[in-house]
Structure formats: structure tokens, C-alpha cells
DOPA-425132 format. One line per 10 residues: number of its first residue (from 0); for each residue x, y, z negated of N, C-alpha, C. Coordinates in Angstrom, 3 decimals, padded with zeros to 6 digits, m for minus. Example, Ala and Ser with C-alpha at 12.3 -4.5 7.8 and 13.67 -1.06 7.14 Angstrom:
# residues 2
0> 013.190 m005.690 m007.800 012.300 m004.500 m007.800 013.200 m003.300 m007.800  012.850 m002.250 m007.080 013.670 m001.060 m007.140 012.900 000.030 m007.870
# end
This chain:
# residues 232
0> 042.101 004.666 059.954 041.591 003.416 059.395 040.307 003.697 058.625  039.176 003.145 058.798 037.565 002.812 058.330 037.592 002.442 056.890  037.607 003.031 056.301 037.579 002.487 054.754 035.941 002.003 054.687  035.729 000.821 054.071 034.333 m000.012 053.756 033.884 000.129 052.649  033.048 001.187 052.418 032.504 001.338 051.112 032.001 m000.424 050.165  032.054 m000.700 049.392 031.314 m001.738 048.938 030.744 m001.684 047.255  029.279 m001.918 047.709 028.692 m001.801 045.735 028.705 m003.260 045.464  028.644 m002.911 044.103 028.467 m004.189 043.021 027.228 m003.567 042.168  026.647 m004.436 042.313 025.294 m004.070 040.995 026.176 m004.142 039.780  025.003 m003.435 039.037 026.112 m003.316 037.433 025.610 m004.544 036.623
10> 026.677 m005.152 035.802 026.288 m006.002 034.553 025.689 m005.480 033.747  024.445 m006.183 033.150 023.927 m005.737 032.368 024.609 m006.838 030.990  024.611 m006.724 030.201 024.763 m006.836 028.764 023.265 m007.337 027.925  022.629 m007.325 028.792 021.200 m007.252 027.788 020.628 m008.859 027.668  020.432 m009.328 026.027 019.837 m010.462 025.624 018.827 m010.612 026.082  018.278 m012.027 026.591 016.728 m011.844 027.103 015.838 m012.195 026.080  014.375 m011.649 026.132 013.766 m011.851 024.847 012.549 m012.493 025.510  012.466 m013.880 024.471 011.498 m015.000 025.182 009.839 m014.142 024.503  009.426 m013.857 025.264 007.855 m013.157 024.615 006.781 m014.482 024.844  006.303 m014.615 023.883 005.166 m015.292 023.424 003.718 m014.471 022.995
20> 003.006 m015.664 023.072 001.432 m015.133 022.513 001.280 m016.212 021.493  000.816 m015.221 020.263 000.440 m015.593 019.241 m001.109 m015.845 018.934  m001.592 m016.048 018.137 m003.252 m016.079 017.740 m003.291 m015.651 016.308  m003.019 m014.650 015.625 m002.620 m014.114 014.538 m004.061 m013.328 013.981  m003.710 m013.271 012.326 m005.311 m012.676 011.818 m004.678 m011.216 011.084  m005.560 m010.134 011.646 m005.200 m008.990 010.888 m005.365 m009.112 009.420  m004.884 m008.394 008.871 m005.225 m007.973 007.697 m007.034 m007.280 006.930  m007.512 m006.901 008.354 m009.147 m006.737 007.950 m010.215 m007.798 008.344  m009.285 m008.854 008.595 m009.975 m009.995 009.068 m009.823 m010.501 010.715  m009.995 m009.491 011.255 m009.708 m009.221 012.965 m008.425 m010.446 013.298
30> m009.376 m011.769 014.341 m008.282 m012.687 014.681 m008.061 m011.687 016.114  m007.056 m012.072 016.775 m006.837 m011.707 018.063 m005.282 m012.694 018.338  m005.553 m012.293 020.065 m004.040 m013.159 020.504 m002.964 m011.754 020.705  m002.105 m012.012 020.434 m000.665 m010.711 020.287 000.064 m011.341 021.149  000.914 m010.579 021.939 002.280 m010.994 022.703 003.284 m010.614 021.958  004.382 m011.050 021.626 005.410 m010.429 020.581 006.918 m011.688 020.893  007.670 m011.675 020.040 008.758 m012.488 020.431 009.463 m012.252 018.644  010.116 m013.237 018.602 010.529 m013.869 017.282 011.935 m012.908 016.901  011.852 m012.131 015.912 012.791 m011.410 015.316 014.185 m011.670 015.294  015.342 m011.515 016.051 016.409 m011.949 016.007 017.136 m012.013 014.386
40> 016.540 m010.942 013.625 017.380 m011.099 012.474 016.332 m011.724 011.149  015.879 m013.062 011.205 014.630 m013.666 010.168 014.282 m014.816 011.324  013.854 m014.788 012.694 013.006 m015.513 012.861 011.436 m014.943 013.008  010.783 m014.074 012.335 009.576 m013.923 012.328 008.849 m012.747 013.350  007.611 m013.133 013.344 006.758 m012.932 014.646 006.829 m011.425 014.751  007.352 m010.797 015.133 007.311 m008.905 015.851 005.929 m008.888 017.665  005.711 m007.952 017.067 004.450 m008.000 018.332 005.119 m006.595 019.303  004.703 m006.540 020.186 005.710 m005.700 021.202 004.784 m004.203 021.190  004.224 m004.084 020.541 003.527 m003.035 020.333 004.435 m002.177 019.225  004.943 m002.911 018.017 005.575 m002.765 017.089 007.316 m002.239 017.069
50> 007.342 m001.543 016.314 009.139 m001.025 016.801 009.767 m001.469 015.118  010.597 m002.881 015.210 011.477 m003.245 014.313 012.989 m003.272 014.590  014.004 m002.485 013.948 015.118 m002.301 014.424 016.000 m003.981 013.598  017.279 m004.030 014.240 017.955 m005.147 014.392 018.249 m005.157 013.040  018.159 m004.078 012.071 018.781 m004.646 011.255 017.427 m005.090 009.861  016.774 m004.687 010.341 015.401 m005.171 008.890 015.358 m007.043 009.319  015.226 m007.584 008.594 014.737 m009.205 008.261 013.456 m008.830 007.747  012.987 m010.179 009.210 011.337 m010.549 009.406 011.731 m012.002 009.388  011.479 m012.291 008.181 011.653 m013.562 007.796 010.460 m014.530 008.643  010.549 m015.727 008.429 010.000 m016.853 009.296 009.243 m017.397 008.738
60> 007.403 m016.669 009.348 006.244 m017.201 008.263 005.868 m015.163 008.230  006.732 m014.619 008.374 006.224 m013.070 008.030 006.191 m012.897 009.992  004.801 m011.089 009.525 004.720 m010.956 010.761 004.398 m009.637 010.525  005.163 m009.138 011.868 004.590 m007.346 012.069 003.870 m006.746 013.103  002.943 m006.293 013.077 002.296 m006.110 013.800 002.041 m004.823 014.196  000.783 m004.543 015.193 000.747 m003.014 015.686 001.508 m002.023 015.854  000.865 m001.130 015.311 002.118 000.149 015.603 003.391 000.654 014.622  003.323 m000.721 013.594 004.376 m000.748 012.665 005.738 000.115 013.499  006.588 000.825 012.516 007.604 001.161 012.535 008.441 000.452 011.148  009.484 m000.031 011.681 010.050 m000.530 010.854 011.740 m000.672 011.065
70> 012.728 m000.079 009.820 013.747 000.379 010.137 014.963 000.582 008.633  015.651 000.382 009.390 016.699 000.571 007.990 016.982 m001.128 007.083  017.346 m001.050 005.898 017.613 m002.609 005.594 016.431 m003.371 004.394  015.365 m002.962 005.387 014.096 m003.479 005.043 013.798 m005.032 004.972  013.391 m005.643 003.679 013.368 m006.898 004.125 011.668 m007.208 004.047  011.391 m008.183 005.166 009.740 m008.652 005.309 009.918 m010.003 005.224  009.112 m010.924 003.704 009.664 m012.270 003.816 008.108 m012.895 003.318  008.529 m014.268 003.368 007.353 m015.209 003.206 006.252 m015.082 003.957  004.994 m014.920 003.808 004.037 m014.807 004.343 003.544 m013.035 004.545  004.448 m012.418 004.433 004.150 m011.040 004.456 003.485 m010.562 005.743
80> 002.788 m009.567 005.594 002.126 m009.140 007.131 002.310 m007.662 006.836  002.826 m006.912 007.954 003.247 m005.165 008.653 002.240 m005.507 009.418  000.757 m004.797 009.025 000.409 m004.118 011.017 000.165 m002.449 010.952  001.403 m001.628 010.491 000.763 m000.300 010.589 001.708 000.253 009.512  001.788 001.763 009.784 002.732 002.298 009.218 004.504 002.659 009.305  004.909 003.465 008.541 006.193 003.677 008.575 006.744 003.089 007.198  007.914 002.372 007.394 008.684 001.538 006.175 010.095 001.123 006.989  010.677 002.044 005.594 012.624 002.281 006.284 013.148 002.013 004.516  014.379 002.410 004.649 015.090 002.045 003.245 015.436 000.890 002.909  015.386 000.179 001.923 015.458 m000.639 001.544 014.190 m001.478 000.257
90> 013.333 m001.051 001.363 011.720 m001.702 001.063 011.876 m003.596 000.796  011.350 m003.589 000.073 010.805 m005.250 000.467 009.537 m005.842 000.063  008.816 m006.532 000.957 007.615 m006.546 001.251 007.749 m008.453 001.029  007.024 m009.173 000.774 007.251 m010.589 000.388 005.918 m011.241 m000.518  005.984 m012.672 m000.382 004.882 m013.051 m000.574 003.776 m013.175 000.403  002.419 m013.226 m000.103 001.011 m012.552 000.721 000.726 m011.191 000.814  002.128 m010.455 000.528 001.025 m008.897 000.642 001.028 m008.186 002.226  000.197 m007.491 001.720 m000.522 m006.788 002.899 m000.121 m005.749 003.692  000.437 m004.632 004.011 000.854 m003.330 004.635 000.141 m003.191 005.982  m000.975 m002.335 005.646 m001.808 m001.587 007.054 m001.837 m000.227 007.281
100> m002.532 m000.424 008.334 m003.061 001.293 008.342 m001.929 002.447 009.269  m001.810 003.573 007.652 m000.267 004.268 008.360 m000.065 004.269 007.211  000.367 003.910 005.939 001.318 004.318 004.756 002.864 004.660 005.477  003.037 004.815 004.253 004.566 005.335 003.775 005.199 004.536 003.096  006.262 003.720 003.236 007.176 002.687 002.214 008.552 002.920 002.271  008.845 003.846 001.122 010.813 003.916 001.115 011.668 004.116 000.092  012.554 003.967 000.244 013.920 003.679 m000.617 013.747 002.606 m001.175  013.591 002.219 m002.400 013.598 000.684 m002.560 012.305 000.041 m003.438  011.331 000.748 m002.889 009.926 m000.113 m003.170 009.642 m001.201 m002.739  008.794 m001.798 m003.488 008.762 m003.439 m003.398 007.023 m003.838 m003.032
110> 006.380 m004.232 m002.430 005.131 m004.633 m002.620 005.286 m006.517 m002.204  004.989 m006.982 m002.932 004.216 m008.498 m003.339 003.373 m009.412 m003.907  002.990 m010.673 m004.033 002.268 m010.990 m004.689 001.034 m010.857 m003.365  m000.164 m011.126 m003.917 m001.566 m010.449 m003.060 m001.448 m009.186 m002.730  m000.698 m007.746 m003.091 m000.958 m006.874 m002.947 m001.339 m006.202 m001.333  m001.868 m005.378 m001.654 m002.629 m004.363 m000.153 m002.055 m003.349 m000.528  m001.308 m002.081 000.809 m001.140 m000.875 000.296 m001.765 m000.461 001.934  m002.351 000.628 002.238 m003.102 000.831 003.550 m003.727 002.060 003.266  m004.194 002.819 004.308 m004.877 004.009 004.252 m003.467 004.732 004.747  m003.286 005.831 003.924 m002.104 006.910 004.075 m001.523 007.050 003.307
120> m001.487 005.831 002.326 m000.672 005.814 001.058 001.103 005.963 001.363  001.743 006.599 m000.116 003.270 006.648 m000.033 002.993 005.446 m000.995  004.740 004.875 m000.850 004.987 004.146 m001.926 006.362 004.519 m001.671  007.079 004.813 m003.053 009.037 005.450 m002.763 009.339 004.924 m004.147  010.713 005.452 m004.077 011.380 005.331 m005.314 011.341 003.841 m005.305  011.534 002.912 m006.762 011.734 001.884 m007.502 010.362 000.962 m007.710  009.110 001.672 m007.148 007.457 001.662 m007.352 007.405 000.179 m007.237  006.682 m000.626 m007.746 006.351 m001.862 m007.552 004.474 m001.720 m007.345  004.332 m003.017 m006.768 002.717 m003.114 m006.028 002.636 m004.409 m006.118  002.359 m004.795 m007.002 002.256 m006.789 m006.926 000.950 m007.291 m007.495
130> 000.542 m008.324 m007.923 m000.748 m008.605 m008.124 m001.613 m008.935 m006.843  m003.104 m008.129 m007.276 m003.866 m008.255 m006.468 m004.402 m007.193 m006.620  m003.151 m006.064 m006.674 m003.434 m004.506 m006.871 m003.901 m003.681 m005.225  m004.445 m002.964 m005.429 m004.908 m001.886 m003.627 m004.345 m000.634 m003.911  m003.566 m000.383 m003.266 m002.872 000.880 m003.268 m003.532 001.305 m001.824  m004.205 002.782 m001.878 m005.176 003.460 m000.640 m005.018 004.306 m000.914  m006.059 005.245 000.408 m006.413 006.721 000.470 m004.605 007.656 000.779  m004.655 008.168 m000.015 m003.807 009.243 000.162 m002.689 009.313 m001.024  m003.095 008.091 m002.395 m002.225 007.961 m003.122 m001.147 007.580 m002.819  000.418 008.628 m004.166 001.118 008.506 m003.951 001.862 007.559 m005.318
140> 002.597 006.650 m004.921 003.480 006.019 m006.505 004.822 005.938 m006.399  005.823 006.437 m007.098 007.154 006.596 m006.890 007.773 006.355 m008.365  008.896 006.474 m008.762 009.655 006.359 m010.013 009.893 005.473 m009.927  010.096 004.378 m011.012 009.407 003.605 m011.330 008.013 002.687 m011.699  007.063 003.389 m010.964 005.227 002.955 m011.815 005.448 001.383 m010.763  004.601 000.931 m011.493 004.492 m000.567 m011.682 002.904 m000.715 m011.570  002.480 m000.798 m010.504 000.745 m001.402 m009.803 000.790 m002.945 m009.955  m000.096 m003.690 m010.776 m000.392 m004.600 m010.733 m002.181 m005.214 m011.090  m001.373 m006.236 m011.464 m003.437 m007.246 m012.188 m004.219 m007.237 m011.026  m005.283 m006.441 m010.822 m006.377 m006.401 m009.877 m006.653 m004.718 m009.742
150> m005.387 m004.047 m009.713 m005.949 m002.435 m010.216 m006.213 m001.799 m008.562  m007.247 m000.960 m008.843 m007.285 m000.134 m007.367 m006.851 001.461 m007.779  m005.433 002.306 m006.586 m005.000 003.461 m006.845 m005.828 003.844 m005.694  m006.253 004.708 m005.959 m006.853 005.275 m004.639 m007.020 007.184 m004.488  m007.707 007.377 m003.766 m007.828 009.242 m003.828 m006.660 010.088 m003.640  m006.533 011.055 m004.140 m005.119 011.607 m004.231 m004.171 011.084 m005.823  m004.186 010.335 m005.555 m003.767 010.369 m007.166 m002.363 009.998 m006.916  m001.354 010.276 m007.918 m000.366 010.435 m008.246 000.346 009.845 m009.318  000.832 008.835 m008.994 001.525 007.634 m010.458 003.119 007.668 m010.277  003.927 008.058 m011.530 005.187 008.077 m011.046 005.908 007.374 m012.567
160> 007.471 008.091 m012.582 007.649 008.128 m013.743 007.823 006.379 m013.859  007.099 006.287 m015.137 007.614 004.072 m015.679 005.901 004.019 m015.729  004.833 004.530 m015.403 003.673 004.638 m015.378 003.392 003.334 m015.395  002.272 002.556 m016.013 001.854 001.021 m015.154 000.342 001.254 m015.473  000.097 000.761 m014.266 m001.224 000.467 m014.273 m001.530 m001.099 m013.831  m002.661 m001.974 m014.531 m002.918 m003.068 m014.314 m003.942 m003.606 m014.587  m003.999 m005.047 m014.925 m005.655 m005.104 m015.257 m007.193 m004.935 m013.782  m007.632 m004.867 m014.563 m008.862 m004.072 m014.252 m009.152 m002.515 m013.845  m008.319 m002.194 m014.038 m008.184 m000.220 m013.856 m008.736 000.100 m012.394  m009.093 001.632 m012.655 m009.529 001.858 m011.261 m009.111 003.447 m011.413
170> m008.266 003.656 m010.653 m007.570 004.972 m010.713 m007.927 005.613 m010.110  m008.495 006.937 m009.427 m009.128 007.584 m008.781 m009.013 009.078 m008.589  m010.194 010.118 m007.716 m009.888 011.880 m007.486 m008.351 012.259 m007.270  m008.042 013.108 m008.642 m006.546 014.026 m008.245 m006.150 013.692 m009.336  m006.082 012.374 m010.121 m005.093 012.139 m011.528 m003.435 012.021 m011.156  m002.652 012.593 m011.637 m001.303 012.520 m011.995 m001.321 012.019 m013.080  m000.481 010.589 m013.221 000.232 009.887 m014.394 001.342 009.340 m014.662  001.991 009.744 m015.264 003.565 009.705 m015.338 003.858 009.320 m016.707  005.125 009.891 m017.420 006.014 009.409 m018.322 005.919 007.927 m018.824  005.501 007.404 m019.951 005.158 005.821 m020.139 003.451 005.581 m020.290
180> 003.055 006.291 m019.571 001.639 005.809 m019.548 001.045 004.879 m019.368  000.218 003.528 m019.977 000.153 002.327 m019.988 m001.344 002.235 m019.176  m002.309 001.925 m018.457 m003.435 002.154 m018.607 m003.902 000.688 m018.036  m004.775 m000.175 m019.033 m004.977 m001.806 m018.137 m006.450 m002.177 m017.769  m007.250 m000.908 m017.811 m008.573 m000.978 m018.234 m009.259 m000.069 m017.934  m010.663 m000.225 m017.439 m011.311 001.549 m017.297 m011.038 001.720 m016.211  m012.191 002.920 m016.087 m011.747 004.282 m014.799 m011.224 005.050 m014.978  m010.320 005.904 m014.530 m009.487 006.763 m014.359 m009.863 007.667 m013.920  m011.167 008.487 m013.580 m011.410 009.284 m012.257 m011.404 010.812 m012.869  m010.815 011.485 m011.853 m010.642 013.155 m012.208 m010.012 013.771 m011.413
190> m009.685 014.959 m012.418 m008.316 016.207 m012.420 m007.703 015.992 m013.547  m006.745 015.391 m013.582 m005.948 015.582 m014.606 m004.223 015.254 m014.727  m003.702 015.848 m015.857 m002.050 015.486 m015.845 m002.385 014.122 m016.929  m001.912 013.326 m016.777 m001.395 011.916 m018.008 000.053 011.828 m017.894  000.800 012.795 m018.709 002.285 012.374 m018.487 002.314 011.440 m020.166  001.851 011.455 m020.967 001.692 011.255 m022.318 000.822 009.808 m022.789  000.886 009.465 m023.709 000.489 008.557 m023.983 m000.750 009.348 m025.093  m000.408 010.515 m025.703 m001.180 011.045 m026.483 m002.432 011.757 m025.297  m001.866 011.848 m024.359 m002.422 013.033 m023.498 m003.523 012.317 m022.597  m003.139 010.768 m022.765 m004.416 009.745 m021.938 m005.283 009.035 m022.768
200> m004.742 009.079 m024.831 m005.536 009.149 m026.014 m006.972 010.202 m025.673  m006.223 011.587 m025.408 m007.346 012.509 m025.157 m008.208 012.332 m024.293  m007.487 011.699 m023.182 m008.718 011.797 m021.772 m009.580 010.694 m021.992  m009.177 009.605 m022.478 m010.341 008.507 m023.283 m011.639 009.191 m024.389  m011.112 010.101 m025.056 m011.899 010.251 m025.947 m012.642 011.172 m025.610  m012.135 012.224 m024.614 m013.134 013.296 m024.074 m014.530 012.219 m022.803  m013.800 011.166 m022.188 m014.393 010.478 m021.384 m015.717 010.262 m022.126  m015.483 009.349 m023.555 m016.341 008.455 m024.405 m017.473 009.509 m024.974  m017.180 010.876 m025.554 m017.619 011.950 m025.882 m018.807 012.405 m024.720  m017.935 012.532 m023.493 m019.044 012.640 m021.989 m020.101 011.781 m022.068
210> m019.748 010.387 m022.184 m020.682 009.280 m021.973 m022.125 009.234 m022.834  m021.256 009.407 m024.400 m022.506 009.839 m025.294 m023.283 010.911 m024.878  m022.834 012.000 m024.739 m023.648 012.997 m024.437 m024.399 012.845 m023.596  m024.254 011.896 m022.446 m025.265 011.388 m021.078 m026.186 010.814 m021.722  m025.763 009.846 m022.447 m026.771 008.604 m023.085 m028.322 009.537 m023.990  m027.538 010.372 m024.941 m028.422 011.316 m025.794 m029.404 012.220 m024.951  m028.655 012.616 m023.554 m029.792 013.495 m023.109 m031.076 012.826 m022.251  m030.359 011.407 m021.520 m030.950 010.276 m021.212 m032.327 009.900 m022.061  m031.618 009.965 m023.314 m032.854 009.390 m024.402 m033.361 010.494 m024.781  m033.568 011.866 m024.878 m034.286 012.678 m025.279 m034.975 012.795 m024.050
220> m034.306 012.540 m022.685 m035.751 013.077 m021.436 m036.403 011.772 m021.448  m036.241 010.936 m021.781 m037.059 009.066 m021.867 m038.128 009.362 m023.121  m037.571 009.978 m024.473 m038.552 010.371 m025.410 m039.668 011.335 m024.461  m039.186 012.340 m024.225 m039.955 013.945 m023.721 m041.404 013.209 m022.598  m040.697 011.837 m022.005 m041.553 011.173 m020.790 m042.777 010.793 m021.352  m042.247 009.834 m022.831 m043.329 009.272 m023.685 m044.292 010.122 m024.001  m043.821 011.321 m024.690 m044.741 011.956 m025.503 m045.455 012.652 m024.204  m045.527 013.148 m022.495 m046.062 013.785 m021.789 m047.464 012.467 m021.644  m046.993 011.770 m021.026 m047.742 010.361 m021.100 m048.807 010.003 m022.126  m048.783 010.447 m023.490 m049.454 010.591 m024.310 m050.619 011.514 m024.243
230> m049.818 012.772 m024.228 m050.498 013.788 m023.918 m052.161 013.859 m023.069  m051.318 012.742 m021.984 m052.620 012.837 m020.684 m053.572 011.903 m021.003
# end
């Protein structure tokens, strides 16, 4: 007796995913049209370029874009925009802020408000980024530090600890600042440790000390100009 082989295609199991084109504006201004499909867990716009796992919420009104990686119980809400980078943990990103580039965003850092974090920046730990603060370059902020006002971190610099920076500040080079260091004002730019509150007393006053000394030699080569001028 002929036994009759017979196949069955296999069931697939797999949800279908309705892909759309968007008309979406980067974060550096750049409009373009994206193909992407609406986040099963939020609602919000994922672009197929982008790798968001099932369990982060892309809330509805938020969007991720490019070569975002995004993973773990990450939440992306309001008007938030991902186009770039790695962000796992339990990040949350909300509001208008920004995330480009390739940063780093994990365990349970928060960026909102206007904020931008982009370049190759980390952000870890408890770190907050809100305002209309720029977190760039290669800086890292973890602990607790608290970025806000209009402050720019940038360079290698290093903010940890309950650190805050805000205001007007402009943080800059290879500064490390940690323990309760307050700073809402000024430049920041160097080599230096600020774990202290006494220890960023000093770096003000050595700063102010620098400045005079510019000004004095300023005005003795502005005198030295006069009196050559005379001379002739």
C-alpha cells in the first residue's frame, strides 16, 4: 500500500503590523517622510529603522526614531522624541524633550521639560535633565545631579552625587562635580574635582583672581601702547 505524503504550510502566529508614512521633524530641524507603524504598547509613532521592544511605552503624541534602541521598562510620553541612541532601564523621557545622536540613558533617569541630551552623552542613576538644559559631547551625569534652567553640560565633564546645576551655567573641559555642589551661574570650564561646596568657593575665587590678572596685564600693555605712540 502507497502511503501519500501530504504538507501543510505552517501557522504562523504573527500580528500584522499596519506600516505607515509619517512626515515627522527631527530634532535638528530635518523634516522628512518615515515609514514606521504605531507602538503596540502607547500608541506612538516607532519608525522601522528603530528597534523598540514590547515592553517600553511610546505613548501617543511621542515618537522614535532612527537608529534608536530602545528596551527594558522605559517609558516615552507626551510629545517626547528618540531619534538615536541606546535607552533601557527604567528611563523616562516625557514632555518636549529631545534624545539624539548616540547617548546613553539608564536605570532610572528622567529627561523632560525642553531638555536635549545628544552627542555621546551618559545619563544613569536617579540624574534628572529638565528645563531647557543640553546635556552633550561626552558628558557623563549619574547619582542623583539634577540639570536644569537653561544650563549647557558639555566636554568630558562629570556631574554626579546630588550635584545641580541650573540657571545660566555652562559646564565644560574635564570638570568632575559631585557631593552637594550647587552651581546656577558662570562658566565652569577646566580640570578640576568640585566634590565640595568649599572646594567650588575656591575655584570661583582662583577664576576671579585669573580674570584680574588678565585685566591688569591688558591695561599695562594698553598703557606701554600709549606711551610708544608718544614716543614717535
Amino acid at each position: 500500500m502507497k502511503i501519500k505524503s501530504l504538507f501543510y504550510p505552517p501557522i504562523l502566529n504573527v500580528e500584522e503590523r499596519k506600516i505607515v508614512t509619517k512626515k515627522v521633524k527631527l530634532p535638528d530641524g530635518t523634516v522628512k517622510e518615515v515609514e514606521g507603524h504605531h507602538h503596540e504598547n502607547g500608541g506612538g509613532f516607532v519608525a522601522e529603522t528603530a528597534k523598540v521592544s514590547k515592553t517600553v511605552y511610546v505613548g501617543n503624541g511621542a515618537m522614535v526614531l532612527e537608529n534608536a534602541v530602545v528596551k527594558g521598562n522605559v517609558k516615552i510620553e507626551d510629545e517626547a522624541i528618540v531619534a538615536g541612541g541606546t535607552i533601557e532601564g527604567e528611563v523616562v523621557i516625557k514632555d518636549k524633550a529631545r534624545v539624539y545622536g548616540n547617548p546613553y540613558l539608564g536605570e532610572k533617569a528622567e529627561v523632560s521639560g525642553n531638555a536635549h541630551v545628544f552627542g555621546s552623552a551618559h545619563v544613569t542613576g536617579n540624574a534628572k535633565i529638565t528645563g531647557n538644559a543640553w546635556v552633550f559631547d561626552r558628558a557623563h551625569i549619574s547619582g542623583n545631579a539634577w540639570i536644569g534652567g537653561n544650563a549647557n553640560v558639555s566636554g568630558d565633564v562629570k556631574i554626579k552625587d546630588n550635584a545641580r546645576i541650573g540657571s545660566y551655567a555652562e559646564i565644560g573641559g574635564k570638570m568632575v562635580i559631585g557631593g552637594d555642589v550647587e552651581i546656577y551661574h558662570g562658566e565652569v570650564i577646566g580640570k578640576a574635582a568640585l566634590t565640595s561646596k568649599k572646594a567650588l568657593e575656591i575655584f570661583f575665587e582662583s577664576q576671579k583672581k585669573l580674570e584680574e590678572e588678565l585685566k591688569r596685564l591688558e591695561g599695562e600693555s594698553k598703557e606701554q601702547e600709549g606711551k610708544n605712540e608718544k614716543r614717535r
